[in-house]
PDB file of N, CA, C, O and CB in Angstrom:
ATOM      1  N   UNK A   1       3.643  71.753 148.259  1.00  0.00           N
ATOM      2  CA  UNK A   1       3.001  72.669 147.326  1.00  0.00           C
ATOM      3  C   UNK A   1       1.504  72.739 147.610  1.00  0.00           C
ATOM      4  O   UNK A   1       0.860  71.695 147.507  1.00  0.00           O
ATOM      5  CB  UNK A   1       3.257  72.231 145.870  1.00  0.00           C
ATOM      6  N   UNK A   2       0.890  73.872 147.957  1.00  0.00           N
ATOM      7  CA  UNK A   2      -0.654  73.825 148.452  1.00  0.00           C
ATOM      8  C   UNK A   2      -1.217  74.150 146.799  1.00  0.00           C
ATOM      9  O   UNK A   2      -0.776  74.915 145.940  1.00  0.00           O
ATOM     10  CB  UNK A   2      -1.177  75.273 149.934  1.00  0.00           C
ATOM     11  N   UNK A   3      -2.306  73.265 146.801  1.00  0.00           N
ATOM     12  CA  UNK A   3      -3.476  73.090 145.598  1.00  0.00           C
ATOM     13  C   UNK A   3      -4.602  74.032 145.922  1.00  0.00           C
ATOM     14  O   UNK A   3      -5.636  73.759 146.531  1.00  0.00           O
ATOM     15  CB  UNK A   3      -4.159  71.472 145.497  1.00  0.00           C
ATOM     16  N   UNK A   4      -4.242  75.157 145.428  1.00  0.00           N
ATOM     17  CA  UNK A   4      -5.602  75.515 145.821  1.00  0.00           C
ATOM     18  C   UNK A   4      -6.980  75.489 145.134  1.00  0.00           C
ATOM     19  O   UNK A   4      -7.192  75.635 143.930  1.00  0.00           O
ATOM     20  CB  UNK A   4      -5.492  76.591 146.108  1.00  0.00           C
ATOM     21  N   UNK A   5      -8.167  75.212 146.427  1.00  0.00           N
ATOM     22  CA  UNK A   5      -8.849  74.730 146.115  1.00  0.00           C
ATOM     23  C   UNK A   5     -10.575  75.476 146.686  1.00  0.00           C
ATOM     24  O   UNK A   5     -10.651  76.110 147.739  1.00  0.00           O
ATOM     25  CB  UNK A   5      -8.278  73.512 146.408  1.00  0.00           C
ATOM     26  N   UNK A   6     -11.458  75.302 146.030  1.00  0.00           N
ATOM     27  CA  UNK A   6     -12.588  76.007 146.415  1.00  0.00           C
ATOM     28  C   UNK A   6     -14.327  75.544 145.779  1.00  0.00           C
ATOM     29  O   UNK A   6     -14.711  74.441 145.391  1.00  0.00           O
ATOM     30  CB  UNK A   6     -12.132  77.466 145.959  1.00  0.00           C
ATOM     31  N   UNK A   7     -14.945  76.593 145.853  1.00  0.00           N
ATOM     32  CA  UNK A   7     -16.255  76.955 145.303  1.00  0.00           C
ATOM     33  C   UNK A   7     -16.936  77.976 145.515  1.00  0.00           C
ATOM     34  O   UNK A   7     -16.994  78.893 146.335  1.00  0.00           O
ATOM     35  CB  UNK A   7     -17.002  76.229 145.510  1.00  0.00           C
ATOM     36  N   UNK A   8     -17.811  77.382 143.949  1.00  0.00           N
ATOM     37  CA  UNK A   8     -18.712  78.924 143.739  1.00  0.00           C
ATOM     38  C   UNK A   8     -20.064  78.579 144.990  1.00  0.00           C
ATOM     39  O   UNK A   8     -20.405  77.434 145.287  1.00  0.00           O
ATOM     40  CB  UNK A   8     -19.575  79.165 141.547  1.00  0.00           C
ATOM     41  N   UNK A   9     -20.546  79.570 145.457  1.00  0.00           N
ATOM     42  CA  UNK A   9     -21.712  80.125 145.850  1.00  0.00           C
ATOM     43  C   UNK A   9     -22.669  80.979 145.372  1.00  0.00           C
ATOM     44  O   UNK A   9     -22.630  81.318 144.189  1.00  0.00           O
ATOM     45  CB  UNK A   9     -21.506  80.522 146.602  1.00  0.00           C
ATOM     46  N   UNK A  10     -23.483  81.361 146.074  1.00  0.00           N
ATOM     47  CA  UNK A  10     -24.456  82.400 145.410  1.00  0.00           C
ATOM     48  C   UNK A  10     -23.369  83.466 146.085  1.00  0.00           C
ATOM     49  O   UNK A  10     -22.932  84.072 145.107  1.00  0.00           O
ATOM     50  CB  UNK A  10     -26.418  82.451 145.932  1.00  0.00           C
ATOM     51  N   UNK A  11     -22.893  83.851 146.956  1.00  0.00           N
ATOM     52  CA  UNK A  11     -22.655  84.616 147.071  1.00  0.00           C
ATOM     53  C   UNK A  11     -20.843  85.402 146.502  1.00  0.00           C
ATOM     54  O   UNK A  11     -20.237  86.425 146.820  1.00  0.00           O
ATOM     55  CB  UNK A  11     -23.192  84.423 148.143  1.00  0.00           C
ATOM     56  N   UNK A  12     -20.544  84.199 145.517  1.00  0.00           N
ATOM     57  CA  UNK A  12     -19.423  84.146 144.772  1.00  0.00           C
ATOM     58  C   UNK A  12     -18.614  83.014 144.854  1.00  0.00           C
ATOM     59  O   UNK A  12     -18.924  81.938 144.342  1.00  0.00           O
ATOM     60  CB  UNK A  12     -18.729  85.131 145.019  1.00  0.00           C
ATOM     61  N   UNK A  13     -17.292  83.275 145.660  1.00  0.00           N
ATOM     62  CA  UNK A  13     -16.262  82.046 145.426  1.00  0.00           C
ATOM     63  C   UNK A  13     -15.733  82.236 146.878  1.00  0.00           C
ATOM     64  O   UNK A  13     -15.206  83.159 147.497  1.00  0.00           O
ATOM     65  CB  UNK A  13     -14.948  82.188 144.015  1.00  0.00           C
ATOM     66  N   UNK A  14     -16.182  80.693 147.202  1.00  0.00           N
ATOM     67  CA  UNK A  14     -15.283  80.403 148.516  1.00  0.00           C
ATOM     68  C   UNK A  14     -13.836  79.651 148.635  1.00  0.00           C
ATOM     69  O   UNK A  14     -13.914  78.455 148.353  1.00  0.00           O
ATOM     70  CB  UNK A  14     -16.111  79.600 149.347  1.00  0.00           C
ATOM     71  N   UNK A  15     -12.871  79.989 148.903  1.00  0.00           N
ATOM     72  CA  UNK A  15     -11.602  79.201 148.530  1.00  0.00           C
ATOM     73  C   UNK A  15     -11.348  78.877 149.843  1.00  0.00           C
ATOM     74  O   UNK A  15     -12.064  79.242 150.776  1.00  0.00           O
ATOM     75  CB  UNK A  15     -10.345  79.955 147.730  1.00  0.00           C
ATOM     76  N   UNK A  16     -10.006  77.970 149.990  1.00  0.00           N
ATOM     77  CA  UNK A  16      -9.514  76.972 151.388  1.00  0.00           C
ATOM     78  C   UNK A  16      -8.345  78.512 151.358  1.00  0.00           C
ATOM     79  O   UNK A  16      -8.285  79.560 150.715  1.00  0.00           O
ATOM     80  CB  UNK A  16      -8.629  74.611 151.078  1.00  0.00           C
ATOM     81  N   UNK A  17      -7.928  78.158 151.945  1.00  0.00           N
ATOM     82  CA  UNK A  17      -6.486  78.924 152.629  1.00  0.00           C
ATOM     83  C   UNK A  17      -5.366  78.358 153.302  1.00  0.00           C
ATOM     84  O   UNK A  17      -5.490  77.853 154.418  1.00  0.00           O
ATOM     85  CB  UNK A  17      -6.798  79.783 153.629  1.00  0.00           C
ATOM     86  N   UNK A  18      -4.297  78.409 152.706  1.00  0.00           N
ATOM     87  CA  UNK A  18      -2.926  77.222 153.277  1.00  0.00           C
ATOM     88  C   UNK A  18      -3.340  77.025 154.404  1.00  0.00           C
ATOM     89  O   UNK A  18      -2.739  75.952 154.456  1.00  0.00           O
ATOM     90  CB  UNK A  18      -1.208  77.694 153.437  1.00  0.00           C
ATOM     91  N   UNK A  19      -3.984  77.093 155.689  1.00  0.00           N
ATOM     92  CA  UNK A  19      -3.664  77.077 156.812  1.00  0.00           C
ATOM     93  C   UNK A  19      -4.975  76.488 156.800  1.00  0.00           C
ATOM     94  O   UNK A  19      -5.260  76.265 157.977  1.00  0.00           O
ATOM     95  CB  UNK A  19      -3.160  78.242 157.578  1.00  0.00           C
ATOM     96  N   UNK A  20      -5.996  76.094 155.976  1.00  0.00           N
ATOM     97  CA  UNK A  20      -7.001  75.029 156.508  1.00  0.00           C
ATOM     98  C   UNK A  20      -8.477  75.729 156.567  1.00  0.00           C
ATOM     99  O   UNK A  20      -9.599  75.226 156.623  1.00  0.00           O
ATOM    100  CB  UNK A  20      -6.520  74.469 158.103  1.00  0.00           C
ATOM    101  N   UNK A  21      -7.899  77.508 156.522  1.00  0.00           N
ATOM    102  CA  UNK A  21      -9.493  78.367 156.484  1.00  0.00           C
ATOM    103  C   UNK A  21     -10.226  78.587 155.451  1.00  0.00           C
ATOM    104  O   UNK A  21      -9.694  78.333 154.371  1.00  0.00           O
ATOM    105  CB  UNK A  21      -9.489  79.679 156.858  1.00  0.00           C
ATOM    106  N   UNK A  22     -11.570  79.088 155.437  1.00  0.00           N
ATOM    107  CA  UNK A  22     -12.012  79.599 154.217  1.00  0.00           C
ATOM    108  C   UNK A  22     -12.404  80.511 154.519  1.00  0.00           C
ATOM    109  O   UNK A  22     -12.786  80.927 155.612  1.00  0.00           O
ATOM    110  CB  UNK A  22     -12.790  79.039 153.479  1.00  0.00           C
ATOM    111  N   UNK A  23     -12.316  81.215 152.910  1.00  0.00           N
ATOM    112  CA  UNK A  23     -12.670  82.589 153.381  1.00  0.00           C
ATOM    113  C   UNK A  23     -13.545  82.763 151.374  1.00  0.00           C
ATOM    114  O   UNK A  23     -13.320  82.173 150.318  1.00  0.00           O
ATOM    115  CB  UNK A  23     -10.745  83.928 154.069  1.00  0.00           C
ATOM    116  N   UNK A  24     -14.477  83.828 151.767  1.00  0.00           N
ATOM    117  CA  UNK A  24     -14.834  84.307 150.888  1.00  0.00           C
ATOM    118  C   UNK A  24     -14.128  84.722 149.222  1.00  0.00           C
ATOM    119  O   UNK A  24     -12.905  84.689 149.355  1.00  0.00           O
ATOM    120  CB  UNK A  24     -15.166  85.063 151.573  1.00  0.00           C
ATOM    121  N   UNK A  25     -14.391  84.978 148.195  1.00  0.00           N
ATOM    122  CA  UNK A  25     -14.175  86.226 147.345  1.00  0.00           C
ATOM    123  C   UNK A  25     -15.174  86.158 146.671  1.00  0.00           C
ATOM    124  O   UNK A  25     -15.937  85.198 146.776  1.00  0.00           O
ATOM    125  CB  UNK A  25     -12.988  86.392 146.508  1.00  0.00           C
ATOM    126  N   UNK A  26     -15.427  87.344 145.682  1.00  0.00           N
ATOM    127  CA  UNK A  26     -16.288  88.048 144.792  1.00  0.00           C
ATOM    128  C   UNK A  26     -16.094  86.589 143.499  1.00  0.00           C
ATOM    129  O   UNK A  26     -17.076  85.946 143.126  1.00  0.00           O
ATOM    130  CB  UNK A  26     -15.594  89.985 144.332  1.00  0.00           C
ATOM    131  N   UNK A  27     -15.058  86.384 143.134  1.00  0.00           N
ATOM    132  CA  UNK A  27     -14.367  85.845 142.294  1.00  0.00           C
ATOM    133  C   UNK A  27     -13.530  84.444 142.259  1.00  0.00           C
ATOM    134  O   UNK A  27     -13.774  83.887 143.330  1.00  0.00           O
ATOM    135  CB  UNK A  27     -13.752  86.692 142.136  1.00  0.00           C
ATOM    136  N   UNK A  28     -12.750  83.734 141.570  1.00  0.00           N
ATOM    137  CA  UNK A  28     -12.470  82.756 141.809  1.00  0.00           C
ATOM    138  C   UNK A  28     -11.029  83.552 141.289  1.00  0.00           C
ATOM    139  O   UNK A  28     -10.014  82.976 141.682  1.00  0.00           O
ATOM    140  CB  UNK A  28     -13.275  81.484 141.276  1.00  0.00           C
ATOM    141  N   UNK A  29     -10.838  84.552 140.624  1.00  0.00           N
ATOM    142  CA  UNK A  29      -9.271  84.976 140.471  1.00  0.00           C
ATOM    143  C   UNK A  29      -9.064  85.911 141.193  1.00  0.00           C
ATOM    144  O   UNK A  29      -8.028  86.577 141.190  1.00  0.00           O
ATOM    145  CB  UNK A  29      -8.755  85.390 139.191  1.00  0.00           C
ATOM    146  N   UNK A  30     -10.261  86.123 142.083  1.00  0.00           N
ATOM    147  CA  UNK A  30      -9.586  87.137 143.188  1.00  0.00           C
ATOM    148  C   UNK A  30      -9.223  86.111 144.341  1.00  0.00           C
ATOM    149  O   UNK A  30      -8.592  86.674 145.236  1.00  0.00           O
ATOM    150  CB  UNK A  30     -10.740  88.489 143.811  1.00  0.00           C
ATOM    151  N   UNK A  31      -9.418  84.931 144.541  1.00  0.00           N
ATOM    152  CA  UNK A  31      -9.080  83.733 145.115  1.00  0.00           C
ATOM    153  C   UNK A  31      -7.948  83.644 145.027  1.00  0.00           C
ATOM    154  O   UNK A  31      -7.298  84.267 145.867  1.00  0.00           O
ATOM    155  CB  UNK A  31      -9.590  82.706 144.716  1.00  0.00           C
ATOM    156  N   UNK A  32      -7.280  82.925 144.098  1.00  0.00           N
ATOM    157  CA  UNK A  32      -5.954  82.671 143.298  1.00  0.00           C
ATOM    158  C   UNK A  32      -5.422  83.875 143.479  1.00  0.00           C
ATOM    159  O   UNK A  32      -4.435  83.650 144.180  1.00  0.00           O
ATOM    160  CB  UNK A  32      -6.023  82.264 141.736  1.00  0.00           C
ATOM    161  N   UNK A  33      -5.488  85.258 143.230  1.00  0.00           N
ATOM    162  CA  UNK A  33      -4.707  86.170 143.209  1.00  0.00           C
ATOM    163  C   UNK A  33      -4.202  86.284 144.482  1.00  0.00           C
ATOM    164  O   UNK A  33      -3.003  86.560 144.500  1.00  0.00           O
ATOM    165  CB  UNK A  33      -5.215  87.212 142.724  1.00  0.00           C
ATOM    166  N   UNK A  34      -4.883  86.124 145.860  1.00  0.00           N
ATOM    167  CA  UNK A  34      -4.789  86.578 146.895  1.00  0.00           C
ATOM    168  C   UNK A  34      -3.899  84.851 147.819  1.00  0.00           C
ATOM    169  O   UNK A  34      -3.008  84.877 148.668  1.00  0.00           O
ATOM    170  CB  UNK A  34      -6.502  87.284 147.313  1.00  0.00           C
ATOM    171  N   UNK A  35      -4.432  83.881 147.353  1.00  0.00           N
ATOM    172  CA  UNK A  35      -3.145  82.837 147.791  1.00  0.00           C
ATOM    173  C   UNK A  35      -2.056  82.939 147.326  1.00  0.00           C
ATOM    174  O   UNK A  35      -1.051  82.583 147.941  1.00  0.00           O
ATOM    175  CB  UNK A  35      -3.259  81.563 147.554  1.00  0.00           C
ATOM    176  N   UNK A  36      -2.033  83.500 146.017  1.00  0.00           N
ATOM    177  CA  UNK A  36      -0.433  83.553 145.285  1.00  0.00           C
ATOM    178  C   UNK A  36       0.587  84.687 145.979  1.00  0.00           C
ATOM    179  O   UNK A  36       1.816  84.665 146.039  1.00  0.00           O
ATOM    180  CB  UNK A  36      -0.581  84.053 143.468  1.00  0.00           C
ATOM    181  N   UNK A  37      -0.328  85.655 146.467  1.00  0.00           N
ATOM    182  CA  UNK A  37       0.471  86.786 147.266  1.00  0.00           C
ATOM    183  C   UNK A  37       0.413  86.193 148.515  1.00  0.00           C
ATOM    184  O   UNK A  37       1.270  86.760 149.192  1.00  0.00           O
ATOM    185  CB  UNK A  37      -0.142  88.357 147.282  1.00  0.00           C
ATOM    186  N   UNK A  38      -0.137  85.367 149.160  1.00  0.00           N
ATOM    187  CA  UNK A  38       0.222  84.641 150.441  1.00  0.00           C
ATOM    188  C   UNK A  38       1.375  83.678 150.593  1.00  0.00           C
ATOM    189  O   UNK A  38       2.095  83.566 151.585  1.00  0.00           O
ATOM    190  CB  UNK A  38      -0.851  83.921 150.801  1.00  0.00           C
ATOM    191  N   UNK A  39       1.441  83.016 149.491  1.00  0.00           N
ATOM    192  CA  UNK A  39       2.464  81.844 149.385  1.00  0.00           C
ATOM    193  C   UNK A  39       3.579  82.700 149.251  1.00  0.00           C
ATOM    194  O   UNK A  39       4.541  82.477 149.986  1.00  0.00           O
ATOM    195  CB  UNK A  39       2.298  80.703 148.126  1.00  0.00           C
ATOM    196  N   UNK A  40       3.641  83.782 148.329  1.00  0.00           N
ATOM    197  CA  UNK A  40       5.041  84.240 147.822  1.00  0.00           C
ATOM    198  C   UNK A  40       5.359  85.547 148.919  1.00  0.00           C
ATOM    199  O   UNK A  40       6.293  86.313 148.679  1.00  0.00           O
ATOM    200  CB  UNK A  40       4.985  84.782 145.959  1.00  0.00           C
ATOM    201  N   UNK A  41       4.386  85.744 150.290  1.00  0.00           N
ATOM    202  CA  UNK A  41       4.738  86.616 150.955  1.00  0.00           C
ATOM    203  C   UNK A  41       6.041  85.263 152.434  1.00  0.00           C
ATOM    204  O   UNK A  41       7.083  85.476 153.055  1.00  0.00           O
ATOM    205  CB  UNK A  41       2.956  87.641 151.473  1.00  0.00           C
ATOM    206  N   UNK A  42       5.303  84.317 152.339  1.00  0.00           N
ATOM    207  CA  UNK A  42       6.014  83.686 153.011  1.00  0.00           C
ATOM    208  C   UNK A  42       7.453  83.031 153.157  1.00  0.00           C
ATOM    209  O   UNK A  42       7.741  82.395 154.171  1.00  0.00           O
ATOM    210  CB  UNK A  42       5.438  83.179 153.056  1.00  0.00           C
TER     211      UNK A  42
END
C-alpha cells in the first residue's frame, strides 16, 4: 500500500510518486487526487 507522502513549498505542494519521483502540484489535493487516479489506473 503506497503512503503518500509530500510538502508544501513556496511554490505549492511537492508530493513523492509510487515509483520514487517527485513532482510538483498547485495543491496538496491536487496531489492526492492525481496518485489516487494512478494507483487505481494500475
Amino acid at each position: 500500500m503506497f503512503n503518500p507522502k509530500g510538502y508544501y513549498t513556496s511554490q505549492g505542494y511537492t508530493g513523492f510518486l509510487p515509483d520514487g519521483a517527485r513532482m510538483s502540484f498547485p495543491t496538496q489535493d491536487e496531489y492526492l487526487d492525481f496518485v489516487r487516479e494512478l494507483l487505481d489506473a494500475a
